[in-house]
N, C-alpha and C positions, 0 to 999 in steps of 0.2 A: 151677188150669188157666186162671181166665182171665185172671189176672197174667201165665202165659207169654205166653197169644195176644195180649194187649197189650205187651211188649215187644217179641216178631215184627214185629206192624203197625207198631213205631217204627223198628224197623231198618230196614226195608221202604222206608219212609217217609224215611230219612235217606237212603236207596242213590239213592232215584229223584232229590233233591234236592243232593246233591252234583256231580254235573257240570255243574248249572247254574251253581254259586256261582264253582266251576273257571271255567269257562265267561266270568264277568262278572273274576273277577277277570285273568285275562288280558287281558280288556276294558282294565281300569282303568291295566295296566300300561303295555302298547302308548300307550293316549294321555298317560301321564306323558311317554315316552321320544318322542313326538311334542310333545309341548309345549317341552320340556328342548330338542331339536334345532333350533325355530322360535325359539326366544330365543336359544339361540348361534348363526345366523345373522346377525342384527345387529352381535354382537360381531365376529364375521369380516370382516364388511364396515366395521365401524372399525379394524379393525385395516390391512388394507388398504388405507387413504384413501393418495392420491397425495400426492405434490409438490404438483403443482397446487392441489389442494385443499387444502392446508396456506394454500398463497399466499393463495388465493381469501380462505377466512378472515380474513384480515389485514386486509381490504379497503383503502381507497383509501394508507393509509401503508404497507401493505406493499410497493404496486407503485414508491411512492416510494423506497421500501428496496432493492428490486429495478434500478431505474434508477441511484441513487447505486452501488452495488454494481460495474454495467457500466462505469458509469467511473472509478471505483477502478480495475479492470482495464484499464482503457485507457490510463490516466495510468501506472501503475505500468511498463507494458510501455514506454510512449514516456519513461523515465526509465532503465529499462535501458537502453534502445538509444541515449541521447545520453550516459549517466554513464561514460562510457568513452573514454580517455584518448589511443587511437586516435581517436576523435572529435573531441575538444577541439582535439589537438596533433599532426594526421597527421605522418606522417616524412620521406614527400615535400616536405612546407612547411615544415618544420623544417630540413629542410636547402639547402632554396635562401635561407631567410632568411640562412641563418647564412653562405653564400659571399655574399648581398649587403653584409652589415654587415661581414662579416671586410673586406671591397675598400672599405667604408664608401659605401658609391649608398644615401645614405638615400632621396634623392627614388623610384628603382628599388624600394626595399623597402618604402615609401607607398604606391606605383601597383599593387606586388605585393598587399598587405593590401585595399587596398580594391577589388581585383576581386570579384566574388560568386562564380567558381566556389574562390573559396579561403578563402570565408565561413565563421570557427571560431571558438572561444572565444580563441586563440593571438592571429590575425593583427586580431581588433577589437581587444583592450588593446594590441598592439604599436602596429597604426598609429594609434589613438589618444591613444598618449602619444608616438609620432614625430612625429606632427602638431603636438600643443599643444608640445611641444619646440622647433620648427622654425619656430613664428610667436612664440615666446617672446625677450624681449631677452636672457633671459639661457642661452639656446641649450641644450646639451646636462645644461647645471647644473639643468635644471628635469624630465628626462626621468624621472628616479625617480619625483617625486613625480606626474607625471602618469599611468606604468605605476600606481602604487598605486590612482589617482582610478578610472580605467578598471578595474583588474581589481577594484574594488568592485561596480563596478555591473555587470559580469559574474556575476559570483559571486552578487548579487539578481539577476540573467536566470535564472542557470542555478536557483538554488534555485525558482525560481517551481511550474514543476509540483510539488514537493514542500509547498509553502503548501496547492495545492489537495488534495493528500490527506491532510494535517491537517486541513483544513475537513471532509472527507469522516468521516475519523474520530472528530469533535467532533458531526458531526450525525447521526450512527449510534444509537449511546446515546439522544440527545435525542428523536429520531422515535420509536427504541422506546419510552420512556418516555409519548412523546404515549397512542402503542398502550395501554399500559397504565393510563393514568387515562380513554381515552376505556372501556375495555374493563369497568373497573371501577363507572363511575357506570352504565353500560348494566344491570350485573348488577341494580345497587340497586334501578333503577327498575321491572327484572322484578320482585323481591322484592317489589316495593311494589304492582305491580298486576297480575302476573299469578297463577293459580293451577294448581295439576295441573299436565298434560305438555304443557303451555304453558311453566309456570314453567320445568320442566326444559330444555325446548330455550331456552327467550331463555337462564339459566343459561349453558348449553355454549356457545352463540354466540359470549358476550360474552368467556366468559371465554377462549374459542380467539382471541379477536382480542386481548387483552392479552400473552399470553402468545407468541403467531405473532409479534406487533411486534416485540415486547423481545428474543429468540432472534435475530431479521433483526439486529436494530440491535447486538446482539454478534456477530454474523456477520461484519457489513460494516466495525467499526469495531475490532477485534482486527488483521486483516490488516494497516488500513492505517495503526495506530500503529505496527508492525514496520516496515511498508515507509517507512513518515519516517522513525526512528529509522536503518535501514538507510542512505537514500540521503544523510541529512543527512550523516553520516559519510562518507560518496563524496564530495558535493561537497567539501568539509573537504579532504581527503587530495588530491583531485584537482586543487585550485585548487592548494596546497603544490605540488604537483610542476609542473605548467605557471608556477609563479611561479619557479621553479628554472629551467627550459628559457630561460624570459626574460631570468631575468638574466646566462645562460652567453652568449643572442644578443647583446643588448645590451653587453655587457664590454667590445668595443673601441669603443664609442662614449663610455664614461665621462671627466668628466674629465683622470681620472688615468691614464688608458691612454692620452690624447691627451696628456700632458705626455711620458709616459715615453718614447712613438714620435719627437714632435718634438724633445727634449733632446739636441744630440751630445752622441759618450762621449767623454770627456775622456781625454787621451793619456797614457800611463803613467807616470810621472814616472822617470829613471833611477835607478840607485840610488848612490849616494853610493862614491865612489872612498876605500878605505884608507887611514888617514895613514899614510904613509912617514915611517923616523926620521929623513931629509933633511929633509921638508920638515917637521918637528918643530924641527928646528935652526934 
């Protein structure tokens, strides 16, 4: 009997003691799932970082990457708008040249070239090699090789803006690269002096700026090996075809177009009368 009554008082005893445990471990759980929730907020909010904050990180080479970058965009755009053959060699000028030199008014087609509202890639090498032609002793004999002189240095005019976004593309790379070893010794020097969640943030810092550079500097310098590659091949094609145009204006000034105009044509000779068997006899 009194083994029963002590296993009663233990049950007893377990009954009144069980909802408390209930009780705590619910406790226990709630502040897991509160703790678990406060740590994935952090994550949320990197995940989330801006643009901006990407930039920021970079700090002073990436606003340099940023700047190079706008004028990539600038250059590129004022390279469309002149690499175009309507520009070079409008058709309005193209064809009052060509009724001036067809009539041959070289002096008219000099006065025409070097007006400025007819300022193009066309009328510089034209009237620059009718000029040096024209003070030359040996007058029209010398006009080819002066079109060639002229439309050289045309062709380094026109390639010009495309130098500076090669330079833009060679210093893309370079700057990211700066990023990257400045980003790199910064980490070491945490390594070496800092501790705990100190270490961790200089850590993320350094290495978001090596790695924010180097990403910019293939950003900015990807587009603009395309676009040299691209326009270099423009000017190329484009100088060929305006060297054509020239040398269709120029044809009656050549010359051998001046030999063939001034040469009469000699009179047909008749043709030779039948021997007759008279006058065989």
């Amino acid at each position: 009997m009194i083994g029963l009554e002590s296993g009663l008082q233990l049950l007893q005893a377990l009954e009144q003691t069980l909802p408390g445990t209930l009780v705590l471990a619910q406790s226990a759980a709630d502040a897991a799932n509160t703790a678990a929730s406060a740590a994935a907020q952090p994550d949320a909010a990197a995940q989330s970082k801006s643009l901006l904050e990407y930039i920021q990180s970079g700090g002073v080479i990436s606003y340099i990457l940023i700047l190079l970058s706008i004028a990539a965009v600038g250059l590129i755009i004022t390279s469309l708008l002149q690499l175009r053959k309507s520009a070079l060699a409008p058709d309005p000028i193209v064809e009052q040249l060509e009724r001036l030199l067809r009539d041959r008014h070289v002096d008219q087609a000099m006065a025409f070239c070097a007006q400025p509202a007819n300022a193009c890639f066309l009328t510089r090498v034209l009237g620059a090699g009718l000029l040096k032609a024209s003070r030359s002793t040996f007058g029209m004999l010398e006009l080819r090789p002066a079109l060639e002189t002229a439309g050289q240095k045309e062709v380094e005019r026109l390639d010009k803006l495309n130098h500076w976004i090669a330079m833009i593309a060679a210093l893309g790379p370079m700057l990211g690269l700066l990023g990257t070893v400045i980003g790199i010794i910064g980490a070491f020097e945490t390594l070496g002096q800092a501790t705990g969640a100190a270490r961790s943030a200089g850590l993320a810092k350094f290495m978001s700026l090596a790695l924010v550079t180097t990403a910019e500097g293939l950003i900015v310098a990807i587009p603009c090996t395309i676009a040299h590659a691209v326009f270099k091949r423009r000017v190329d094609r484009l100088a060929t075809d305006v060297s054509e145009v020239i040398e269709s204006l120029t044809a009656p000034l050549q010359p051998g177009a001046q030999a063939a105009k001034a040469a009469p044509r000699a009179p047909a000779r008749p043709a030779a009368a039948p021997l007759s068997p008279a006058n065989v006899a």
